[in-house]
Structures are given as structure tokens and as C-alpha cells.
C-alpha positions in Angstrom: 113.2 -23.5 -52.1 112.4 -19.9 -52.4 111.1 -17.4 -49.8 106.9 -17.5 -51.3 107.2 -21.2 -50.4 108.6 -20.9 -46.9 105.9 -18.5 -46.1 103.1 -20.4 -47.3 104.3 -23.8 -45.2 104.8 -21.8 -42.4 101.6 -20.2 -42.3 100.0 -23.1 -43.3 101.6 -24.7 -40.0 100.7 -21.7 -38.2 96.9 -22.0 -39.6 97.0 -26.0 -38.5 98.2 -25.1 -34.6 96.1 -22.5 -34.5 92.8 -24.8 -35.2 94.1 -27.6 -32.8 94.6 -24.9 -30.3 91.1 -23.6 -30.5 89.6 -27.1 -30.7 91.0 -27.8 -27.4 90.0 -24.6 -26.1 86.5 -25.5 -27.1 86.8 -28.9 -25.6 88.1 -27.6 -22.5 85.1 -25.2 -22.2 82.7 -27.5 -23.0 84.1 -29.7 -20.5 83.9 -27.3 -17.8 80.3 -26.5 -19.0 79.5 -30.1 -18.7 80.6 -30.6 -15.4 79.1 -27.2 -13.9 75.2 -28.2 -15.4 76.0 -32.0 -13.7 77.2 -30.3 -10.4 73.4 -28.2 -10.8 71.7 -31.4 -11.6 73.0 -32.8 -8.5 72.3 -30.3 -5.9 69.1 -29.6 -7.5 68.0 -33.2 -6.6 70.2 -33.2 -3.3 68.5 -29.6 -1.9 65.0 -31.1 -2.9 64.4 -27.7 -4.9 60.6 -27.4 -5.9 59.9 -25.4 -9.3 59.0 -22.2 -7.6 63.0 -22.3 -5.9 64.3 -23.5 -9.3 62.6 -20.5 -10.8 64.0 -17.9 -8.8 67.2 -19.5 -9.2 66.9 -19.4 -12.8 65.7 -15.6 -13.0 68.6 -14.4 -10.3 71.4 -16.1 -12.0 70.2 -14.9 -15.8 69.7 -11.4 -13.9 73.3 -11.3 -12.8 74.7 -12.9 -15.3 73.6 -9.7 -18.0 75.1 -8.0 -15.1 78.3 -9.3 -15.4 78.7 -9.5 -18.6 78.1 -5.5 -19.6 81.1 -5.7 -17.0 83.0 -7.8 -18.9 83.9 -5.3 -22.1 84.7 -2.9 -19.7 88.2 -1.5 -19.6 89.4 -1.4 -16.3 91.6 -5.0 -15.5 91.1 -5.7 -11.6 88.9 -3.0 -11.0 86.1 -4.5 -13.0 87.3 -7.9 -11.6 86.6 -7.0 -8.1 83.0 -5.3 -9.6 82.0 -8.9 -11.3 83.5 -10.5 -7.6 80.8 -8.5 -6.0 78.3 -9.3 -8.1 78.8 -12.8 -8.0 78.3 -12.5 -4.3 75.5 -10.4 -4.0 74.1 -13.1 -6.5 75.0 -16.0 -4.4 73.4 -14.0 -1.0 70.4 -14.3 -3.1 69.9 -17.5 -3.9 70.6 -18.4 -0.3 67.5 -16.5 0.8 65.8 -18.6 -2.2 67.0 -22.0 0.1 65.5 -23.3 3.6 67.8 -23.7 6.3 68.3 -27.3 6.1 69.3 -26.4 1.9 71.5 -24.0 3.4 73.1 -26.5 5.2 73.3 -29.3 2.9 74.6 -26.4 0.7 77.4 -25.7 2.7 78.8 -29.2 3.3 78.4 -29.7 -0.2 80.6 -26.8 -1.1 82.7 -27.1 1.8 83.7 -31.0 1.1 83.9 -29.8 -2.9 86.4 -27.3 -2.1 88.2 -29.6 0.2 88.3 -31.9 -2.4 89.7 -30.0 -4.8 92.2 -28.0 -2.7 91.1 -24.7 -3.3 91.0 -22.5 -0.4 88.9 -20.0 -1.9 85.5 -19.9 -1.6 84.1 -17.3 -4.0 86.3 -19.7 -7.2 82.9 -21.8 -7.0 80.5 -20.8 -9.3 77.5 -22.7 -9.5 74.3 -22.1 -11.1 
């Protein structure tokens, strides 16, 4: 075999992993995006959230979310990862003020028996909304 052929089958199995990499990739995400909108289903109907709190909700999360992401091409490593940290709390204080106090609280064991669940001990890993 000469060296032209080499290449082309080992590109060609590079080429081959690479697509079966990014399709997993893709599933993984849209996995994780799956299970996020169920988790929001579920505490919407949980929390009782009329359409004005649902609103809100909505427009804060879009709002920080814009936020976060003109973050995100920044250069800067932890820096800008303590900056989107922030934002996602000052994001989270704000949808608590959207919730009554009996939300907050159902809202709080939710979290605190999710995180439980899953082990972490980490409160500001759980994004929702």
C-alpha cells in the first residue's frame, strides 16, 4: 500500500469518529435539555404558577440568559466563570421574589431532595428555568 492510501483510510476513520463523537455529543445535550424543560414542567404544575408568575419567569431567565451569554466569548477562564456564577444567582434571587412563600418552600424541598438525590453538594450546579 502506498502512503496516499494510508492517509485517505485514516482520515476517513478519523472523519467517521469524529461524526459518532458529535452525534453523541448532540444526544447528550439534547438529553440534558429534555430533562431540564420536564424538571420546569413539573415544578410549574407543583408551585401552582399562574401566567402572570410564568411570565416574569420567562422574561427574567431570557434577560439573564443574553447576559450570560455576551459572557461567554469573553476571554478571561475563571474570572468570567465566577461573572456568569453571579449572574445566575442574581437571576435565581429574582425569581424567588416572583414566588409566594409557600412556592418558596415547596421550592426548596424540591431542590434540596433533588440535590440529595443526586449527590451533589453544590447548590448553585442546579439550573432550572
Amino acid at each position: 500500500m502506498d502512503s496516499s492510501t494510508n492517509l485517505r483510510e485514516g482520515l476517513f476513520v478519523f472523519f467517521s469518529l469524529s461524526v459518532i463523537s458529535l452525534l453523541n455529543a448532540g444526544q447528550f445535550i439534547e438529553g440534558q435539555k429534555m430533562s431540564t424543560q420536564y424538571m420546569n414542567i413539573q415544578l410549574t404544575e407543583m408551585l401552582e404558577l399562574d401566567r402572570n408568575q410564568i411570565e416574569k419567569i420567562h422574561s427574567i431567565n431570557l434577560t439573564y440568559q443574553t447576559k450570560a451569554a455576551g459572557l461567554l466569548g469573553m476571554p478571561g477562564g475563571s474570572h468570567v466563570e465566577k461573572k456568569v456564577n453571579r449572574l445566575l444567582h442574581q437571576r435565581n434571587k429574582e425569581i424567588i421574589d416572583v414566588l409566594t412563600d409557600d412556592q418558596q418552600k415547596i421550592l426548596y424541598t424540591y431542590c434540596t431532595d433533588l440535590i440529595s438525590f443526586s449527590g451533589r453538594s453544590n447548590e448553585s450546579t442546579l439550573t432550572l428555568w
